[in-house]
N, C-alpha and C positions, 0 to 999 in steps of 0.2 A: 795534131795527135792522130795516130794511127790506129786500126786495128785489124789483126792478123786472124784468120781463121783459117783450123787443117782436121780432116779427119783421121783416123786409125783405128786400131786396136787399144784399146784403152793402157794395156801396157806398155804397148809402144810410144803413147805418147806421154804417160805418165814418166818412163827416162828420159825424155825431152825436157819437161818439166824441170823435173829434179835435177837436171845437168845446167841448167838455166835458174838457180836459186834468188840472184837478183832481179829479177824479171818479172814482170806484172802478168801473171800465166793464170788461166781458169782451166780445168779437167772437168767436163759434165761427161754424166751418160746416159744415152737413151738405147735405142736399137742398136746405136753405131757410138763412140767415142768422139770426141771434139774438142779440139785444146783450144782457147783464145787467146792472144797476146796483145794487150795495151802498150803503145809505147810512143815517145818522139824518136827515135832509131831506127831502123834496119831490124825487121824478124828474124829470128834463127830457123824458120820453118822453110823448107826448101821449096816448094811451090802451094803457097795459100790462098785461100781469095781471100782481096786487100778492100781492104777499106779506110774512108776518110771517117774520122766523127767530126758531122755536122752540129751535133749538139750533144749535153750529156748532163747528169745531174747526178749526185752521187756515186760512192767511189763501188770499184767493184772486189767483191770479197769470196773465198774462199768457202761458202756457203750458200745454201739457198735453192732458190730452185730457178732456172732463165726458161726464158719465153719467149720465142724468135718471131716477130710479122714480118714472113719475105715479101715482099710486094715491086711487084716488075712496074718503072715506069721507062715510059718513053723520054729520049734526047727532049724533046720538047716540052714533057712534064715535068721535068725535073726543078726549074724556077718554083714555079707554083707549087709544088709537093714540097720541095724545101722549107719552102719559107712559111707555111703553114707549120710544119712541125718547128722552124725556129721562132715563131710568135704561138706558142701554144701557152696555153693557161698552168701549165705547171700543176694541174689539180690532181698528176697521180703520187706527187710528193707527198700528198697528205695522208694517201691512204695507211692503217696501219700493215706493216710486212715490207712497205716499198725500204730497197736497197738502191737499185739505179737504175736507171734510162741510159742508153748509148743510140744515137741517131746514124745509122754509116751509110752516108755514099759510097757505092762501088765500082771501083776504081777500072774493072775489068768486064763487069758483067751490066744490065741494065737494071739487078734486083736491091734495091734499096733493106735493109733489115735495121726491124725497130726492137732491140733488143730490151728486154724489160728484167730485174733478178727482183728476186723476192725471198724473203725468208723461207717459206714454203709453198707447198701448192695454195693450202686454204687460202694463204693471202692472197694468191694472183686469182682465185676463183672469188675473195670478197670484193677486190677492185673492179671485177666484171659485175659486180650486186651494186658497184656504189655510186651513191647520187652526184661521186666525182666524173665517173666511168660515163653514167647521164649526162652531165653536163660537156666534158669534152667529147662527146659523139653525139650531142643534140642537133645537128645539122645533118648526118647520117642519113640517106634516103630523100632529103630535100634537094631543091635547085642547089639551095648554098653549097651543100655538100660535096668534097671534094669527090664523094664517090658520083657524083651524076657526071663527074669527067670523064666521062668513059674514053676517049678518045685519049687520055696519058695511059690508060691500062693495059699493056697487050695482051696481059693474060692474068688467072686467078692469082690474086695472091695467097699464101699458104701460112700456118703456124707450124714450128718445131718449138717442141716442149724438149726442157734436160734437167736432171739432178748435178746441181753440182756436185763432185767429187772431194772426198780429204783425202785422197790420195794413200 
């Protein structure tokens, strides 16, 4: 499974969208516009950055609010960063608000994005309160911690927050 990402004009890509009705498409907006496309196929976006999903949990819906972790790793970190998020504890299923997780390798660039959707903001602000949030970031700051790798990191990783769109 793949996933597509393009930015625009929100109108521009909102006819994208609409011209592509069978198609697994998200429309969020923040400062800037951004369409997403889920799919096993070929995107209809003419130059996106692409991505693999490495893992995923629930489906993704026309609602909500996403929460991007861009996080740049190195050729070399990439093993260990994977597979960390592919044996993860699953603990942000529980929280209430969670819609889905999407894990993307990127297929072009070095920046890994751990996409998260939520019903709303409040719910991705009580997942950061919750003793789930604790629990899977309880290695955070220690040896164990994937962040004491500093050497896969080449540089900050960043959040982009979006509303999704009803278009």
């Amino acid at each position: 499974m793949k996933m597509y990402m393009t930015t625009g004009t929100h109108e521009f890509l909102s006819k994208i969208s609409k011209k592509h009705p069978d198609e697994n498409m998200i429309l969020m907006q923040e400062s800037d516009a951004l369409l997403i496309h889920e799919t096993n196929g070929e995107t209809v976006f003419e130059s996106p950055r692409r991505y693999e999903i490495v893992d995923q949990s629930g489906s993704l819906e026309k609602k909500g609010y996403a929460v991007f972790n861009n996080i740049p790793v190195t050729d070399e970190g990439r093993p260990l960063f994977e597979y960390r998020f592919k044996n993860r504890a699953g603990l942000i299923e529980e929280v209430p608000g969670f819609i889905a997780i999407r894990v993307l390798r990127p297929l072009e660039s070095d920046t890994y994005v751990i996409m998260t959707l939520w019903e709303d903001r409040q719910s991705f602000l009580g997942w950061q309160d919750s003793k789930q949030y604790q629990k899977a970031h309880e290695k955070r700051g220690t040896e164990e911690g994937i962040d004491a790798k500093k050497d896969i990191f080449p540089r900050a990783s960043y959040v982009t927050e979006y509303q999704v769109s009803e278009e």
